[in-house]
Structure formats: C-alpha cells, structure tokens
C-alpha positions as CSV (number, residue, x, y, z in Angstrom):
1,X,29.6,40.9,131.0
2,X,26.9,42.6,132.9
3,X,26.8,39.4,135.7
4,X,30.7,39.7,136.0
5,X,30.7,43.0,136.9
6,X,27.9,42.8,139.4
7,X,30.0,40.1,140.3
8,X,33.1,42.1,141.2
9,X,31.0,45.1,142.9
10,X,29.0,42.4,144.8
11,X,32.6,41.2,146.1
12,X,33.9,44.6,146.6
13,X,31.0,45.6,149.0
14,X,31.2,41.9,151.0
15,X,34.6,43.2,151.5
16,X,34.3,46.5,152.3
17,X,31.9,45.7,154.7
18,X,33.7,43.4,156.4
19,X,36.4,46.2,156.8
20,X,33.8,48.5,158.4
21,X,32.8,46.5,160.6
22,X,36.3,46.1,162.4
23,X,36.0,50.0,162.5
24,X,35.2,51.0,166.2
25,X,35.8,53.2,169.2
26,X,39.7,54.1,169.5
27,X,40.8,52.2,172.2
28,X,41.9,54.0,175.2
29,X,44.7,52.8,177.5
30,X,42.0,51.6,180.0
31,X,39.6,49.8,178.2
32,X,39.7,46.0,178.3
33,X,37.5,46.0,174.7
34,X,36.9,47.9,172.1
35,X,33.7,48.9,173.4
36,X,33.3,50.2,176.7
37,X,30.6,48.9,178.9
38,X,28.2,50.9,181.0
39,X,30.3,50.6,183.9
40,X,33.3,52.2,182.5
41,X,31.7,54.7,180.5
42,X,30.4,55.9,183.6
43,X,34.2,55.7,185.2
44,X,35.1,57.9,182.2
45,X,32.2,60.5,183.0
46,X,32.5,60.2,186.8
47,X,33.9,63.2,188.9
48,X,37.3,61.4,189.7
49,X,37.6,61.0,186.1
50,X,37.4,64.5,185.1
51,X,39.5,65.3,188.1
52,X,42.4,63.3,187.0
53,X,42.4,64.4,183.7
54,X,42.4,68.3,184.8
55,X,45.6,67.1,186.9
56,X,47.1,65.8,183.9
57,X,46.2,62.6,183.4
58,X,47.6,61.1,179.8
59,X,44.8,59.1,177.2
60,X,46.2,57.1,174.5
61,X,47.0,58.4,171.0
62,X,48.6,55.7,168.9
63,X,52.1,56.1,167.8
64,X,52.6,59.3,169.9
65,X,54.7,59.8,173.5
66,X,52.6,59.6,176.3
67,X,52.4,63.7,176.8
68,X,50.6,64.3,173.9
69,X,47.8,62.4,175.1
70,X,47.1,64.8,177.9
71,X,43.8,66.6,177.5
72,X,43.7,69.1,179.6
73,X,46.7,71.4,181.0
74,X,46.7,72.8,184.5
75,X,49.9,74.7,184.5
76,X,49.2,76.3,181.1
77,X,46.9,78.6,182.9
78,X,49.6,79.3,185.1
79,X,52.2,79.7,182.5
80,X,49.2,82.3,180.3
81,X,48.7,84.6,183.6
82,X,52.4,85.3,184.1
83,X,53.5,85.3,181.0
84,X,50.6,88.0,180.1
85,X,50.8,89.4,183.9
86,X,54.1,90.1,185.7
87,X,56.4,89.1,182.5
88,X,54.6,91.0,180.6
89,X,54.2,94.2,182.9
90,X,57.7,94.7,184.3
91,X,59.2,94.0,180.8
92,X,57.4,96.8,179.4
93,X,58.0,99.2,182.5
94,X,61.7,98.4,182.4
95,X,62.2,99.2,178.4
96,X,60.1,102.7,179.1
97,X,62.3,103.4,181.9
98,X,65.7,102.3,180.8
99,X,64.8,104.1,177.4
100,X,64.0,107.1,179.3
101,X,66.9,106.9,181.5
102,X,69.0,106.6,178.1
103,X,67.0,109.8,176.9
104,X,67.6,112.0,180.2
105,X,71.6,110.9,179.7
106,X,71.4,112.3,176.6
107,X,69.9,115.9,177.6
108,X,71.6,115.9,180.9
109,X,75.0,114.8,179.0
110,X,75.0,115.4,175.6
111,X,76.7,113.9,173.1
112,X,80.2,112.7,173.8
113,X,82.9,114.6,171.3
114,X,86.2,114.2,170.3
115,X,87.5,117.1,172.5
116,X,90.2,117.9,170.2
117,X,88.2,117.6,166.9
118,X,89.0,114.9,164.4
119,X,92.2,114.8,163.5
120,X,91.4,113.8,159.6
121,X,93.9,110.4,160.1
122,X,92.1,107.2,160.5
123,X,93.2,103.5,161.6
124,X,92.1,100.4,161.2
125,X,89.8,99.3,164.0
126,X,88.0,96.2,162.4
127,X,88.8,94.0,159.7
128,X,86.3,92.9,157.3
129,X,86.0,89.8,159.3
130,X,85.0,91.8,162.3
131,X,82.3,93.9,160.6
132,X,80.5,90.5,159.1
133,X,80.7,89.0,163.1
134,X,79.4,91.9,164.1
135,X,76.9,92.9,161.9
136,X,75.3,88.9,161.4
137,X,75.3,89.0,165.2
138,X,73.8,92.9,165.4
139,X,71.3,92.3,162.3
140,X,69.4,89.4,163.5
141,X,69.3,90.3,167.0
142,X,66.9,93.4,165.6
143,X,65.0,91.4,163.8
144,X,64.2,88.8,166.5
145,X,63.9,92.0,169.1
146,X,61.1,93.3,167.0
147,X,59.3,90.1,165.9
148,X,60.0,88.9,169.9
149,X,58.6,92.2,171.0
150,X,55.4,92.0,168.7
151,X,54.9,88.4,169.9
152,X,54.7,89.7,173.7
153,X,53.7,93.0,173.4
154,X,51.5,93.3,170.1
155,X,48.2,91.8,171.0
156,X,47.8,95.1,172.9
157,X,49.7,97.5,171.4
158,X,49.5,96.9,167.6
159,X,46.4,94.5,167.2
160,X,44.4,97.7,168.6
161,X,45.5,100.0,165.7
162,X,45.7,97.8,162.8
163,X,43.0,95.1,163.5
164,X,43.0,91.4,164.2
165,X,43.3,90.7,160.2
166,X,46.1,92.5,159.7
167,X,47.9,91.9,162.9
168,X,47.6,88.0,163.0
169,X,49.5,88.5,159.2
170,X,52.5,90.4,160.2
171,X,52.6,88.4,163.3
172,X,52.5,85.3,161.2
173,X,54.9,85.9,159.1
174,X,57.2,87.7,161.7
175,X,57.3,84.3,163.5
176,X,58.7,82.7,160.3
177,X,61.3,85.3,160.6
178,X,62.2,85.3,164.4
179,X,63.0,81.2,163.7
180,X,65.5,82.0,161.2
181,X,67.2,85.0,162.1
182,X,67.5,82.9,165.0
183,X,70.3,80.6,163.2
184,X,71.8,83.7,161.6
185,X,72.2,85.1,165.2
186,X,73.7,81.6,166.5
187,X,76.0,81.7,163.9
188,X,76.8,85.7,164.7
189,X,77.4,84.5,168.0
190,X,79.8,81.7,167.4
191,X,82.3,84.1,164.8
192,X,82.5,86.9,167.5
193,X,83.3,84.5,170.1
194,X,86.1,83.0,168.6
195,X,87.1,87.2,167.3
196,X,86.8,88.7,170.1
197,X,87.0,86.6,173.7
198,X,90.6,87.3,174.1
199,X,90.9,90.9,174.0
200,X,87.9,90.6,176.1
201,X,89.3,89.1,179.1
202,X,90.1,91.5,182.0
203,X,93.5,93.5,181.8
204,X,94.8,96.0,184.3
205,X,93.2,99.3,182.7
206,X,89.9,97.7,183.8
207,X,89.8,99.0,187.3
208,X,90.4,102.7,186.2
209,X,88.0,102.6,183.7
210,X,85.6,101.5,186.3
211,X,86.9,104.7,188.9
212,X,86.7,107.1,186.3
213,X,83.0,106.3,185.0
214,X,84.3,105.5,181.7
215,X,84.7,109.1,180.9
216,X,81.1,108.9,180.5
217,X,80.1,110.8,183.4
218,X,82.4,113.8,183.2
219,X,83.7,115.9,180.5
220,X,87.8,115.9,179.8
221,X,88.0,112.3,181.9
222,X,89.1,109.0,179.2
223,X,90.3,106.3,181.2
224,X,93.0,104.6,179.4
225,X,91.9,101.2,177.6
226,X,93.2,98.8,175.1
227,X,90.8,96.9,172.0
228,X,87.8,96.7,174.4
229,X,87.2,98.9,177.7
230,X,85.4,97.2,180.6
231,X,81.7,98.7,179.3
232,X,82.5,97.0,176.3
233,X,83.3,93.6,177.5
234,X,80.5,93.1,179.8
235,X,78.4,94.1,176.9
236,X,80.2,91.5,175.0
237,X,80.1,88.5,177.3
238,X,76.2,89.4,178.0
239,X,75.8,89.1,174.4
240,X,77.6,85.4,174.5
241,X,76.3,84.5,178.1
242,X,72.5,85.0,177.7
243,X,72.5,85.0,174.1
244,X,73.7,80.9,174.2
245,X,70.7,80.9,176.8
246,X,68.4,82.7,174.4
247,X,69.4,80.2,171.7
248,X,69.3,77.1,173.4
249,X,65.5,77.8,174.8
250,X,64.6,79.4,171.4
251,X,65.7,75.8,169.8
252,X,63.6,74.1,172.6
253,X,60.8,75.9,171.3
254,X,61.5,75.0,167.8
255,X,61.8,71.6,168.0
256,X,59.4,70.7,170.8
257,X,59.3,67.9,173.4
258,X,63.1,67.5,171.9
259,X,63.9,68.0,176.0
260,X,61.0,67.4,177.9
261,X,57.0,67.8,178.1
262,X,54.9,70.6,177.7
263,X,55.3,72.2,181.1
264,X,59.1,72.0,180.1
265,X,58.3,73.8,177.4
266,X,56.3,76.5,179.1
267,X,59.3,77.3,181.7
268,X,61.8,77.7,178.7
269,X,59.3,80.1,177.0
270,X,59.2,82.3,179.7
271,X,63.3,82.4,180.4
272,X,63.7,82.7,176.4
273,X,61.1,85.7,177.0
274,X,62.5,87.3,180.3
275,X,66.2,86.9,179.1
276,X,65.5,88.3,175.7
277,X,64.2,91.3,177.2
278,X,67.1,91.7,179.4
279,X,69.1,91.9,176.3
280,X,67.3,94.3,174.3
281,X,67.8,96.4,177.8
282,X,71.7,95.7,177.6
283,X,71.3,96.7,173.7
284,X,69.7,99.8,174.0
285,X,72.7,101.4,175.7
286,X,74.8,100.2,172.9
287,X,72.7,101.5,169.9
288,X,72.9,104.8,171.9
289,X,76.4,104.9,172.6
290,X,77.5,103.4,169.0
291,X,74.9,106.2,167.3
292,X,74.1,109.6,169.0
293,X,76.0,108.9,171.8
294,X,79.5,109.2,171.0
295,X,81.1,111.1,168.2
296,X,83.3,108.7,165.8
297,X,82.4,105.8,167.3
298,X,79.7,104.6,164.4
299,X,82.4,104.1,161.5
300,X,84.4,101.3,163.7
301,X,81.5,98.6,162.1
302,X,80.8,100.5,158.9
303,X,84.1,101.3,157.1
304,X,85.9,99.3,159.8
305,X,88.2,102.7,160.3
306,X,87.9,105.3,163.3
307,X,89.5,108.5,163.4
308,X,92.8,108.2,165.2
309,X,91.5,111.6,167.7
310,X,88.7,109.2,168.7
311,X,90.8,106.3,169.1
312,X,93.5,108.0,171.2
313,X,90.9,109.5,173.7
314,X,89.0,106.4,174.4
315,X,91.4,103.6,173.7
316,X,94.6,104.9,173.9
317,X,96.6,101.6,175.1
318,X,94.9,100.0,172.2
319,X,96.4,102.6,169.3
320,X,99.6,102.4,171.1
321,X,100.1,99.1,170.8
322,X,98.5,99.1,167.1
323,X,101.2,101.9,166.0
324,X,103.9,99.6,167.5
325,X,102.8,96.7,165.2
326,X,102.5,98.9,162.2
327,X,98.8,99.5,161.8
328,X,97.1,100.1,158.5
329,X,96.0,103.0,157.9
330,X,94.0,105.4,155.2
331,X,94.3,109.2,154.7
C-alpha cells in the first residue's frame, strides 16, 4: 500500500515538474523566445526604450486590446493638471459668482408676489404624469450635482474637515450613487421630452417676454405667455441638450474603452465635468425662482395645482386657453 502511494506522489511530482518547467517569462510582443537574450534585455533597458514607452508605446497582455498594454500615460498628466487646474478653478469661481449674483437679485429684487394676492381658486397645471417627469428628472440631477461636486471639489474642501478615512467613504459610496442616479436621470430625461417638447417650441409671445425682462426685472410688468415662457424653455431644452451630452459621456465613463482608448476617455471626463457644471449653473436659477423666488410657483410640481392669481399674471395665454378646454379645477 505504502509503495503505491509513493508511487502516485512520485508521479504527481514528475508531472508537476514538468509543468513548471514550461513556466517562464511572459512573452512580450517583441521577443523572438521566451527568454530574452542580453542583447534585447538591454533594447528593453536602453534610453530609446524607455522613451517609447513614456510616448505610449503598447507591451503585450494576453487576451486584452492593445491599449491596455500601455505602461506609461503622457497625456494623463495633461488631463490631472487641467482637470485639477483651470476646470477646477473657473468652475468653482463661476458657482460662487452666479450664486452670489442669484443672492444680490434676491436683496436687490425681492421676492416676486402675486400682486393681487391669491385668489384662493386653483387649476390644474401638471398632471401626475408631469410631476413623476419632473421630479425623476429634478431628483437625480441633485444627487449626481452633489456626488459630481464632491468628486471635483471634495479633496479640498471636505477631505480637509472630515479626514482622508472618512472622506474616501462617502466619496466611495457617492460614486456608487452618481452611476445610478445617472439611469434614473436618463430616464427623467426621456418622459419630459416626449411631455413637454411641444409646448416648448417658440410661439409668438416669445419675443415680448424677452422685451419685457420676463417681468422679472420690474414690478407690475408680466409679459403674456402660454404653458412655458421663453425662460422656461431654454431652461428646458438646456436640460435635454447638455443633459443627453452629460449622459452619453457619463456612460463612456461607465463602460470604458466601449468608444475609444484612454485618452478618449480623459477628454469625455472633462466635457462630462465642464458641462455638468454648466448645468448646475442653469439649475441654480431655477431652484431660486421655483422656491424663494416667486410666490405660488412651488405647488405647480408638488400638488400639481397653482393658484389661478399666479397663473393669470405669469401665463395668462396658457389659463386662457385651459378655461376654453374646460380645465380641472379644485376649490
């Protein structure tokens, strides 16, 4: 019994060291052997070698595309300085000033009142099917603002204050996030699009909502409008514009080298960044105006009704045209 099983373990180890000894130096795309001879191992080490591979240069990985076998990265220094530099800078100055500009508006303004008081009579603004657009679009676009904003901004502003343990957490699992409210907020997208383009297209109340500031720049002036005035369709086709250009590189990012290499990559990163950021700007103004701006104006996405005061002064084609199609309304 005892010379059968030395028997097998005698066979096991002729085997296993035949195995090992087809083990060897992974073969790189250059080699004519599996081991390199002095001549090329001092190619590899050589100056021009080194050189080539800081220009890019692909090695060999088995079973992977070519661009993953590039060692070193040139324009990913390029990519890190103005991502972290002017992206980085004028991003942040722009949300302190246009958040300042939003604040002196306010004092300077006030808020925006229903001159004649609320009448107590409300109509339908929104349906049910509205609010849901609107609030799948609204919801996960502050969610991926703040995660997006911590991702850019928090190394220096947060990780200061709550430490590199902490900080690398929340930013962890505020990346998990950012990817899927980033589906919610392509599906947002998508339901208000098909809701709301048509009464979105230009009409002829356009231009004198544009000649009378909106009504936003002087007390007792409402230019007549109908569903949507013309501040509320360029926010609206923003939203759809560079929010299809904020998804499409966001899924680049996602799924990467789905569209090119790593320098592909890099440029989508900073467009996804820089174009986010010009959203959030665009977004601002509408938080402010929806909020403390203007009187009445938050209930339209809440209970879906405004009162009809609110809706006569700033979209009085639009109620006309509702009262002529028998609107629903609540007392």
């Amino acid at each position: 019994m005892s010379r059968t099983i030395l028997a097998v373990l005698l066979l096991v180890l002729g085997l296993g060291m035949a195995g090992f000894g087809k083990i060897g130096p992974v073969r790189a795309a250059s080699y004519d052997g599996d081991i390199p001879t002095a001549a090329q191992s001092d190619r590899i080490t050589s100056p021009d070698s080194w050189r080539a591979i800081r220009q890019g240069e692909a090695g060999y990985i088995g079973g992977q595309p070519v661009a993953r076998g590039v060692l070193i990265q040139s324009e990913g220094e390029i990519w890190r300085n103005f991502r972290n530099g002017k992206l980085a800078i004028y991003a942040g100055w722009l949300l302190v000033g246009v958040s300042a500009a939003i604040a002196a508006f306010y004092f300077i303004r006030g808020k925006i009142m229903m001159e004649g008081g609320p009448s107590g009579t409300f109509i339908l603004r929104f349906t049910k099917m509205e609010r849901i657009g609107h609030w799948l679009t609204a919801g996960s676009f502050l969610v991926l603002a703040v995660t997006g904003l911590n991702i850019l901004f928090g190394r220096w502003i947060i990780e200061p204050w709550l430490g590199k343990t902490l900080f690398s957490w929340i930013t962890w699992a505020g990346k998990w996030l950012h990817n899927i409210a980033g589906f919610v907020f392509i599906a947002g997208l998508v339901m208000i699009f098909f809701l709301w383009a048509r009464d979105n297209l230009w009409d002829r109340y356009d231009w004198g909502w544009i000649k009378g500031g909106g009504g936003l720049l002087k007390k007792g002036v409402h230019p007549p409008a109908a569903k949507f005035n013309f501040g509320q369709k360029t926010q609206f086709w923003m939203v759809i514009l560079v929010g299809a250009l904020v998804s499409s590189t966001g899924l680049n990012l996602l799924f990467p080298f789905t569209m090119g290499d790593i320098h592909v990559m890099q440029v989508m990163q900073l467009i996804h960044a820089a174009l986010a950021v010009v959203m959030v700007l665009f977004i601002l103004g509408h938080i402010y105006i929806g909020t403390v701006g203007m009187e009445g104006a938050s209930t339209a996405v809440t209970t879906g009704y405004v009162d009809r005061e609110w809706a006569r002064t700033h979209h009085a084609v639009w109620v006309e045209e509702a009262e002529k199609s028998a609107p629903k309304a609540a007392e």
